[in-house]
N, C-alpha and C positions, 0 to 999 in steps of 0.2 A: 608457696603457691596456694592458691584458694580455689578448690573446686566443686561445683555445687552438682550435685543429683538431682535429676529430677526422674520422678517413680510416681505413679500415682497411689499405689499399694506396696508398701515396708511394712508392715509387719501383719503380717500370717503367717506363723512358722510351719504350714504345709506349704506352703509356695515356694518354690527353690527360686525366682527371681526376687522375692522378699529378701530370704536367706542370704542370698547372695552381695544383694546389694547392701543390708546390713554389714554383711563380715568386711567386702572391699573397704566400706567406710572407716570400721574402725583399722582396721588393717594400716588403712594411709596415714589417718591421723598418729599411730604407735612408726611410720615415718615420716614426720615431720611435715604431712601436708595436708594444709585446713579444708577440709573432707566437712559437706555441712548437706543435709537432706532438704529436698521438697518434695512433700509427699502429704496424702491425706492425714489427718490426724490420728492416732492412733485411740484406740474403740476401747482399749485398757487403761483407762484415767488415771491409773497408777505405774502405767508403763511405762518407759519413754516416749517421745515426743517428734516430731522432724524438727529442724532449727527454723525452717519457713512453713508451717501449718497450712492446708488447706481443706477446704470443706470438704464434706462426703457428695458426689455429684448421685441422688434415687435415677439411674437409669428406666424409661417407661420401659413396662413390657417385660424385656429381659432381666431385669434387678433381682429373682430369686433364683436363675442358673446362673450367673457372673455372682452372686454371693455364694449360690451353693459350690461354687469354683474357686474359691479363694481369692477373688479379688473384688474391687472397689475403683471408680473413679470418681475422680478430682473433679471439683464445682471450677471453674476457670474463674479467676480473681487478677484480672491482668496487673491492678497494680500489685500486689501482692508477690506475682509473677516477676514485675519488672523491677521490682525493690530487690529481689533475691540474685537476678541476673547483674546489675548493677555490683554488688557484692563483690561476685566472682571474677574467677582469669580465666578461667575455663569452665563450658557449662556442657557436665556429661550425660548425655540420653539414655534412662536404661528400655525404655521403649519407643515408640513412634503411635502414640494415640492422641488424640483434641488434643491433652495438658500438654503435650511433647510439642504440636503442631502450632500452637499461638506460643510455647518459649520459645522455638527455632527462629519464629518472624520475628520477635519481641528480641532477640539475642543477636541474628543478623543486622537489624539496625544501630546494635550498640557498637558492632564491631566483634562482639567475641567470639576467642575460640571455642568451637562445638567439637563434640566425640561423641561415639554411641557405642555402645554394646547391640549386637544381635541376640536378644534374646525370645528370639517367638519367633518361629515360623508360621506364616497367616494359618496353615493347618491347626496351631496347636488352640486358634480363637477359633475356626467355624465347627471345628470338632465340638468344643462344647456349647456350641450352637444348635446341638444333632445335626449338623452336614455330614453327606457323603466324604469319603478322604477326595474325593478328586468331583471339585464344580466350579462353578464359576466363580464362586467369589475370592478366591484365593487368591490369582492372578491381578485379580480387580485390588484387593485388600495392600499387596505388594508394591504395585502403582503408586498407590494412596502413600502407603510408607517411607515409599522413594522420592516420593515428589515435594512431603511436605517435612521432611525429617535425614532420612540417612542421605540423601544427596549433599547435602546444606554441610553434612559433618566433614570436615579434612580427614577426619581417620576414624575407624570402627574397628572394634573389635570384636573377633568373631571365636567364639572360646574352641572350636572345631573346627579342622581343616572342611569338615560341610560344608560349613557356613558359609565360608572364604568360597567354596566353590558352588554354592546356590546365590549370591549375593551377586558375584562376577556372573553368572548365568542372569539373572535379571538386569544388569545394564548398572547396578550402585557405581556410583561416583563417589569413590571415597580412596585411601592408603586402608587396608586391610591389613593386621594383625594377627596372627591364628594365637590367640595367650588365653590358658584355661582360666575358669574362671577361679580353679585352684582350692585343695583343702589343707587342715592345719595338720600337718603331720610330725612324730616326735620325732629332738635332736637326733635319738639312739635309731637306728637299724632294726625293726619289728623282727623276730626269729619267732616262727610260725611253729604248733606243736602238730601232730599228725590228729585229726578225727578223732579216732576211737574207736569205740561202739559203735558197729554199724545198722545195728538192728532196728535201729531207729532214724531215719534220713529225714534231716527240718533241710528245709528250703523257704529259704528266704524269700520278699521278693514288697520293696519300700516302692512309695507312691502313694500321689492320689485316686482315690479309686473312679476312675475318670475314664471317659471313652476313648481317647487317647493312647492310656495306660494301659490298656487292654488285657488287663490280666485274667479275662475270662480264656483267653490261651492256654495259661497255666491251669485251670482247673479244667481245660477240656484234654488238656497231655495227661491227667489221673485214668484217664480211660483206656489211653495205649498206653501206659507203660507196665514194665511187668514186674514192677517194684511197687506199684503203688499203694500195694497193703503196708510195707515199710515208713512211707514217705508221711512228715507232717506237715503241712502248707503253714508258712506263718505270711500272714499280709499286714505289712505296717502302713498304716494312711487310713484315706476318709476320704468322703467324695460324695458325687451327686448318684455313683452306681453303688455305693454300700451296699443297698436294700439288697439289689440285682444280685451283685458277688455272692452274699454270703445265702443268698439261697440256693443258689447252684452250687455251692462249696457243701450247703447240708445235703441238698441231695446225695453227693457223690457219698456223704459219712450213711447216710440212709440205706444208700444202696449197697452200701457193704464195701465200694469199690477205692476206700481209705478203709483204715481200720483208726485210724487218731482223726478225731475232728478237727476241719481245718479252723486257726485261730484268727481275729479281727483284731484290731488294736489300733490306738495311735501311742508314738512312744517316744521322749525325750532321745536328744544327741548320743546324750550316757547310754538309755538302755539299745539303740538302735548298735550299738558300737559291741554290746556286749551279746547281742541277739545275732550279730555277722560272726563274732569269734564262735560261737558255738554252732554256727550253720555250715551243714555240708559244700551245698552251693547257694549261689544269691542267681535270681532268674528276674532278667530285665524282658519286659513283653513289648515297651511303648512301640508303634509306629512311626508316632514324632517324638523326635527329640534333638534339643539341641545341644546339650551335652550330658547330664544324669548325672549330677554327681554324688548321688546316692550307692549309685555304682561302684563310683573310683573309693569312695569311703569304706564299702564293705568289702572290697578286694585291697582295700591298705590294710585291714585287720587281717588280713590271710583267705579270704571268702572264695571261692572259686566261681567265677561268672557264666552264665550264658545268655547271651544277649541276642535278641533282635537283629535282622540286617537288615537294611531299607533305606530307601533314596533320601529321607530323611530323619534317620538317625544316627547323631555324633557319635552318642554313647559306644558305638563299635569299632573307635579309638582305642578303649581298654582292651579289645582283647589282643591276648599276644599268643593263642593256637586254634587251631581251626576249630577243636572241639567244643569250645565256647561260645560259635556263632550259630545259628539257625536264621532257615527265614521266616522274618517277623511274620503273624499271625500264623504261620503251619501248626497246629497243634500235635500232630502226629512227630513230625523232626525233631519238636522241643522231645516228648517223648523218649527219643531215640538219642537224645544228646544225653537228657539228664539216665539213661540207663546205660550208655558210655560209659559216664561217672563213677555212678554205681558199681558198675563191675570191673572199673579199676583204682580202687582206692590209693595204690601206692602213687600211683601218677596224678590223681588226684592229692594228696600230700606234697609231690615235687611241685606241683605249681602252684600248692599255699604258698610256698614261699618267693614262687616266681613272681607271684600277683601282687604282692605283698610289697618285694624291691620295685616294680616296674609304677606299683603307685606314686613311688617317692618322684619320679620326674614330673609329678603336676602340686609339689609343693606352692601354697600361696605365696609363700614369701618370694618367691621367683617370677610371682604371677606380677604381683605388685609390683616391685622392680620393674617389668614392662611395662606398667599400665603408665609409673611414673615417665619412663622414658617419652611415652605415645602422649601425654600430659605438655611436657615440656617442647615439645617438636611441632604440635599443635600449635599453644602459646606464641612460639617465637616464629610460625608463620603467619596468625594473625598480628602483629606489630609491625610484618612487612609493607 
């Protein structure tokens, strides 16, 4: 079977929709199914490439917050477009933007079968718009998506049961799927070792440092808690609020109210992997989010989570105890969760390694498996 992506932006390795749709790709082709990209060119002339290239489209206006965001769109090139759809048996949407909205019309008249992935919440595009969380164009943005994109699909998949139930709440016309978008986990059984030293509490906490990702939460919980002389902030990512963060992160080392200054960084797969084994807890702040799997990664190392709760966030899938969730933006709560923690290390220990097994149910190799299923059942309803 031949199935073609189409993505405006593959490769920015802060982008978890980049990320993602790389790994599916090669994933499907290491199962025997011709997996082939169309996507902007990629900006590392020595990097890989997509199998169908498209130009960089300069957005007026917006073009330095949609780059300072990690993404790029597609110059529309219909033949281009149509040459690539021709190709394939199935053509899989991993958004609903222009390049998405001329291959759905350009795909409907060949006849083939369409799929999409949900991946964006109209939130997670006005957010770095600076919109409010809740205005007009959201609902409007939705519309748009449904009308020219995820109706069109026989089946989408929604890597969170959210999803599945914000998408059915907007009226999509589609067979929905709830299949993560999945990470690589080993054959063996992870056996988690306990903390340690506690005299020193890292907290973790991966992202871009985006309005979204709101991790000014976490550096405003160093003020209520009563650990926070203890406590080291490590923030993995980059973003359009770097500047922001990390002055409010020195303030708080200024003011005395850390004693370890909190750390900036961006950091390869390898050390993100080895930065969760050595973290107390990993602390998810986003408001939107449609699944994080940054999350599921750093609780597959043993990492203890506490996540956000809110009308649109996946991410609170992962937890599997109460004391893992807060509500998203309270500063105070997160506080009160992460000094929970704190003051119970051994139970914090028992559920390294709860965290640790419960990660194993979002193995990719299972994800895949679905996707092919949703792949071929698609297929053989467009031949009808």
């Amino acid at each position: 079977m031949k199935v073609l992506f189409v993505c405006n932006n593959a490769y920015n390795k802060g982008n978890g929709l980049s990320v993602s749709a790389l790994n599916t790709i090669k994933r499907l082709r290491d199962n025997g199914i011709d997996a082939r990209l169309m996507a902007v060119r990629n900006p590392d002339t020595n990097g890989p490439q997509p199998d169908f290239p498209l130009e960089h489209f300069i957005f007026p206006i917006f073009e330095p917050v949609i780059a300072a965001n990690g993404f790029c769109y597609a110059k529309i090139d219909k033949k281009r477009i149509s040459n690539a759809i021709d190709w394939a048996d199935v053509i899989h949407f991993e958004e609903a933007m222009p390049l998405e909205e001329v291959a759905m019309r350009i795909a409907r008249k060949k006849g083939k079968a369409c799929v999409g992935t949900f991946h964006l919440f109209p939130h997670n595009v006005t957010a770095n718009l600076g919109l409010p969380k809740i205005n007009f164009v959201n609902p409007l943005l939705m519309k748009y998506w449904n009308a020219k994109v995820f109706n069109h699909c026989s089946d989408i998949q929604c890597p969170t049961l959210i999803c599945k139930q914000y998408l059915m709440a907007k009226g999509t016309k589609a067979r929905f799927h709830v299949i993560s978008n999945g990470i690589d986990l080993p054959s063996e059984r992870i056996v988690t070792e306990p903390y340690g030293d506690t005299s020193e509490i890292r907290l973790l906490c991966i992202g871009r440092l985006a309005n979204e990702k709101s991790q000014n939460t976490l550096i405003d919980a160093m003020r209520y808690s009563k650990y926070a002389k203890k406590i080291r902030l490590i923030f993995a990512g980059n973003g359009p609020k770097a500047g922001k963060y990390r002055k409010m992160a020195d303030k708080l080392y200024a003011e005395g109210i850390v004693e370890h200054k909190p750390e900036f960084g961006f950091f390869s797969h390898e050390e993100l992997a080895e930065l969760a084994r050595k973290s107390y807890l990993y602390i998810h702040c986003a408001w939107v989010e449609v699944e994080g799997l940054s999350c599921l990664e750093a609780t597959s190392a043993g990492t203890v989570p506490v996540i956000g709760e809110g009308r649109h966030i996946g991410t609170i899938q992962f937890a599997i105890c109460p004391e893992s969730i807060y509500p998203c933006g309270d500063s105070k709560a997160l506080a009160r969760r992460i000094d929970w923690w704190i003051e119970h290390p051994e139970e914090r220990d028992r559920y390294s390694q709860a965290y640790a097994d419960n990660a194993r149910n979002f193995d990719v190799v299972d994800s895949i498996k679905s996707l092919i299923s949703m792949y071929e059942t698609a297929h053989a309803d467009s031949k009808q």
